[in-house]
C-alpha positions as CSV (number, residue, x, y, z in Angstrom):
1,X,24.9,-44.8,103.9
2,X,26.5,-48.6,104.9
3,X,27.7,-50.8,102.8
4,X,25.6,-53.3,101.3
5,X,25.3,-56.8,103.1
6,X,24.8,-60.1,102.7
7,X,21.5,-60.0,104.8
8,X,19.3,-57.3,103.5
9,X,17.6,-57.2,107.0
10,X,20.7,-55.9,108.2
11,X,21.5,-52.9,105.7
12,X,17.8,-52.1,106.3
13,X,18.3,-51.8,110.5
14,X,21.1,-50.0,109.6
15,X,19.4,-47.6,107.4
16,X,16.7,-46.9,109.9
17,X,18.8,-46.2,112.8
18,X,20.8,-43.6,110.7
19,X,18.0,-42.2,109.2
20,X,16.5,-41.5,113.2
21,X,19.9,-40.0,114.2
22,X,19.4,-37.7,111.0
23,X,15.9,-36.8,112.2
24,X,17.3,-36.4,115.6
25,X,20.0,-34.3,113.7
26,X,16.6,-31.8,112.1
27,X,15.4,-31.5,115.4
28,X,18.2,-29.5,117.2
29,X,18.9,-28.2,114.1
30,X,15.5,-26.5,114.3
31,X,16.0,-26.0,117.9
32,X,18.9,-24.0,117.8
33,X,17.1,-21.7,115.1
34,X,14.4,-21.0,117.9
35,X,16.3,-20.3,120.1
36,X,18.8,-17.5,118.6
37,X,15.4,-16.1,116.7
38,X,14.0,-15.9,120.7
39,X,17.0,-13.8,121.4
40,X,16.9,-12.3,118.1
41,X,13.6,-10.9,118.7
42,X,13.8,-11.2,122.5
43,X,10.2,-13.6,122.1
44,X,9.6,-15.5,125.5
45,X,6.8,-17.5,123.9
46,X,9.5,-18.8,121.0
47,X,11.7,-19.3,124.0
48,X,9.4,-21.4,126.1
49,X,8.6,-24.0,123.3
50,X,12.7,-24.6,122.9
51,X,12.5,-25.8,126.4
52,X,9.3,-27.8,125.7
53,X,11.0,-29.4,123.0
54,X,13.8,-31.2,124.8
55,X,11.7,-33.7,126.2
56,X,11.3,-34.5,122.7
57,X,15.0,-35.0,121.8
58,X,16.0,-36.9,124.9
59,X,13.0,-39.3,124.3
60,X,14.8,-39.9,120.7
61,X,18.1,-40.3,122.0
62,X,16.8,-42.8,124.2
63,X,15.2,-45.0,121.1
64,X,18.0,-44.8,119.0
65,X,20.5,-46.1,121.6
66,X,17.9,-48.8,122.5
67,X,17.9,-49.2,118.9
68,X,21.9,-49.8,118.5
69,X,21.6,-51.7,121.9
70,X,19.5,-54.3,119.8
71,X,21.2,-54.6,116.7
72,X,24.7,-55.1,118.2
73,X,23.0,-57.5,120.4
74,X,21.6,-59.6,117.8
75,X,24.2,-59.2,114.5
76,X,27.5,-58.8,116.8
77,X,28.9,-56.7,113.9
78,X,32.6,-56.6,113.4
79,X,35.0,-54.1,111.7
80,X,33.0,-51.0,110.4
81,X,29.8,-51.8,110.8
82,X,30.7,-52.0,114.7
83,X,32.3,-48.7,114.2
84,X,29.7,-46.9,112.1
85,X,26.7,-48.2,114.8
86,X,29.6,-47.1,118.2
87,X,29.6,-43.4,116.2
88,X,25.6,-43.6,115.5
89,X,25.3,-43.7,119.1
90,X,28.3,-41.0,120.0
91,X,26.8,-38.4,117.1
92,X,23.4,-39.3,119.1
93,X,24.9,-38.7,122.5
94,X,26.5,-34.9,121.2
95,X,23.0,-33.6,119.1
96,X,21.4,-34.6,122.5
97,X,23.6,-32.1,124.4
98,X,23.4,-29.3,121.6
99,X,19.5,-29.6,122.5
100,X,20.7,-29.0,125.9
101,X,22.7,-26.0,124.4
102,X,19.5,-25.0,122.5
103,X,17.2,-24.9,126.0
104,X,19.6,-23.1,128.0
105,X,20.1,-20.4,125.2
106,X,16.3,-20.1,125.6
107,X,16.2,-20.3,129.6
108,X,19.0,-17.5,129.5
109,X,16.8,-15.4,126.7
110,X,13.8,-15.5,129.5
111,X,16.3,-14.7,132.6
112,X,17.5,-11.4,130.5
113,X,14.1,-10.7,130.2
114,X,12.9,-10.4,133.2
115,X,15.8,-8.9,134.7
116,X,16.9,-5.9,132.6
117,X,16.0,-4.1,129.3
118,X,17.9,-6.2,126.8
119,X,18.5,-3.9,123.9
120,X,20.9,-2.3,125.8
121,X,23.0,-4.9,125.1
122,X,25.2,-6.2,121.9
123,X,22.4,-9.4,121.7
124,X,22.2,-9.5,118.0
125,X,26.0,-9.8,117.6
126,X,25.7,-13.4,118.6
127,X,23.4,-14.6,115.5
128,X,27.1,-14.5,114.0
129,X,28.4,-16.9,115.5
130,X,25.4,-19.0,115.8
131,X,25.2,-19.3,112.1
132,X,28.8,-20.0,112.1
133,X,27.6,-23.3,114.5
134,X,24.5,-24.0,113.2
135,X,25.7,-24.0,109.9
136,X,28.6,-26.1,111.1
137,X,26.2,-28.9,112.7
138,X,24.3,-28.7,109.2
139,X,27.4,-29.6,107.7
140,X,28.9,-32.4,110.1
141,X,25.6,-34.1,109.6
142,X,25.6,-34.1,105.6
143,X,29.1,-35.1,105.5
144,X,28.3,-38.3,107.7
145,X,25.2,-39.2,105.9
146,X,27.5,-39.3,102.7
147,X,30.9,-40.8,105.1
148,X,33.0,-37.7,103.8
149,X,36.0,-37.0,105.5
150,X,37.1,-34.2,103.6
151,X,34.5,-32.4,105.0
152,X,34.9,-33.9,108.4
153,X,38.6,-32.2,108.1
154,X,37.1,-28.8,107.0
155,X,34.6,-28.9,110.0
156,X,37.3,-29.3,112.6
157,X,38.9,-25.8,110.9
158,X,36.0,-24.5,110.6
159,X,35.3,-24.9,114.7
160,X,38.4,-22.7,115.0
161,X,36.0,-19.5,113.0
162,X,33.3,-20.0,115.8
163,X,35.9,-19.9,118.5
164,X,37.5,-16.7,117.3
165,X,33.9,-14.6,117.4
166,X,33.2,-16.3,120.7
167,X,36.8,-14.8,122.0
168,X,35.4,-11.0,120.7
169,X,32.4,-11.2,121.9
170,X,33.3,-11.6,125.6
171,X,36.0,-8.9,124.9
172,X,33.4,-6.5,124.0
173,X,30.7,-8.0,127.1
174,X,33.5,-6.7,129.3
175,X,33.6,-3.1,128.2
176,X,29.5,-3.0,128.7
177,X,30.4,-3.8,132.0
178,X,33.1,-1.7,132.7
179,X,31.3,1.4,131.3
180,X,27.3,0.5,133.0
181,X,27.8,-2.1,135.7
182,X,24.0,-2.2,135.7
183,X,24.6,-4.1,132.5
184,X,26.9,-7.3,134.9
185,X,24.1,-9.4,135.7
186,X,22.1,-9.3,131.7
187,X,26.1,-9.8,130.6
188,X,26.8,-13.0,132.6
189,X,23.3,-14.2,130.9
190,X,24.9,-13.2,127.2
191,X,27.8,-15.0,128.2
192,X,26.4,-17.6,129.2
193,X,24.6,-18.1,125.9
194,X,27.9,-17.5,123.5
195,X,29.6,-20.1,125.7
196,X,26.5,-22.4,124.7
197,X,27.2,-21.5,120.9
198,X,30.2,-22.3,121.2
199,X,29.7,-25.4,122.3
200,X,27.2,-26.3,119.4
201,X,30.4,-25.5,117.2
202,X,32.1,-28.3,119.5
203,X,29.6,-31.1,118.9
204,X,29.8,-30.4,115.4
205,X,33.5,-31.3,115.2
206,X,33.0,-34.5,117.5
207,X,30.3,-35.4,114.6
208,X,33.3,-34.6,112.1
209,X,36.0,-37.0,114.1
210,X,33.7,-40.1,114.0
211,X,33.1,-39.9,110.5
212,X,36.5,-40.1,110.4
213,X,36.8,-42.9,112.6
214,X,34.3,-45.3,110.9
215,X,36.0,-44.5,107.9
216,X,39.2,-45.2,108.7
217,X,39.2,-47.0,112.3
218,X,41.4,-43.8,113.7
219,X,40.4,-42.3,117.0
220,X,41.8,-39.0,116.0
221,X,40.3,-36.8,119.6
222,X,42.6,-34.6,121.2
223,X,45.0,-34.8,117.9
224,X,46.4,-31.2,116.2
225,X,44.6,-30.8,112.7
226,X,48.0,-31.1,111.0
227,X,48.6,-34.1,112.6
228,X,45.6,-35.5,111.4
229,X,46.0,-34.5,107.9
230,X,49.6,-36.2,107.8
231,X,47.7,-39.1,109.5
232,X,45.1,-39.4,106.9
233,X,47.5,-39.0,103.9
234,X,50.5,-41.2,104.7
């Protein structure tokens, strides 16, 4: 993904640390799939090893900012490269909290089912939306292992999809509980879990605004779309 460099050492510490954020990247990925299949399929033993797996992905966000740490310490990179290693660790920082968005979707799945009986409820209407995210994370990953900001623009649209089914959804959580109030406390538990999908859908369009900031040295956060768009073409 960098540029080639004069030392070859250096492309090849550069290589590695994106290459571990891209594994990182897989795990939450993989994460998130075991979590909405625990809901899914309302499986407690799919839901437990989510939450066993986080120790996993804070471990790695721990190496790959030690990592960074290093290699700024020793090349004092300049320009881009300073700028592609500062959004390594950023991306690294944000798949670490959509693992934390992964383990409470699962630590919600195991509160619903020890409270109430779940089918009651509209659970299987979230998998939209978390396709919509983790599809989204998919993509914001891809599009900075090939540095494409087209893609990174498409995300941060895209984000806006996600948002829209997260607004139904608690639209239609409040009739449950207007009509059954037995339903309030298994409710607050769904809700709970589409804000956390939502928030997947977030981290992915972070990922998309660094690409765009190692490519082009703009901090583009809290920026309208179509202010970024003139941005990037004029």
């Amino acid at each position: 993904m960098p540029d080639k460099h004069l030392s070859t050492q250096f492309d090849s510490e550069l290589n590695a640390v994106s290459s571990k954020v891209m594994e990182l990247g897989g795990k939450v990925e993989s994460q998130i799939r075991q979590a909405i299949f625990s809901l899914a399929n309302w499986r407690a033993d799919v839901a437990d090893q989510v939450i066993e797996e986080e120790n996993q992905v804070d471990r790695f966000e721990i190496e790959i900012d030690r990592d960074i740490s290093s290699i700024i310490g020793r090349r004092q990179p300049t320009a881009r490269d300073l700028r592609l290693l500062m959004a390594m660790s950023k991306i690294t920082a944000n798949l670490e909290r959509v693992g934390d968005e992964a383990e409470k979707i699962a630590r919600m799945v195991l509160a619903i089912l020890k409270s109430t009986e779940p089918r009651t409820l509209p659970a299987s209407e979230l998998q939209i939306e978390a396709e919509l995210a983790s599809g989204l994370l998919r993509k914001a990953l891809d599009a900075f292992a090939r540095l494409d900001t087209k893609t990174a623009l498409a995300i941060m649209k895209e984000d806006q999809l996600i948002d829209r089914e997260f607004d139904g959804f608690v639209r239609k959580l409040i009739t449950y509980m207007m009509e059954d109030p037995r339903t309030i406390g298994a409710s607050l538990d769904l809700l709970f879990i589409a804000k956390a999908i939502e928030r997947i859908g977030d981290h992915a369009k972070n990922i998309a605004n660094f690409i765009i900031y190692v490519v082009h040295g703009a901090d583009i956060r809290h920026i309208e779309i179509e202010q970024i768009e003139s941005k990037l073409n004029g």
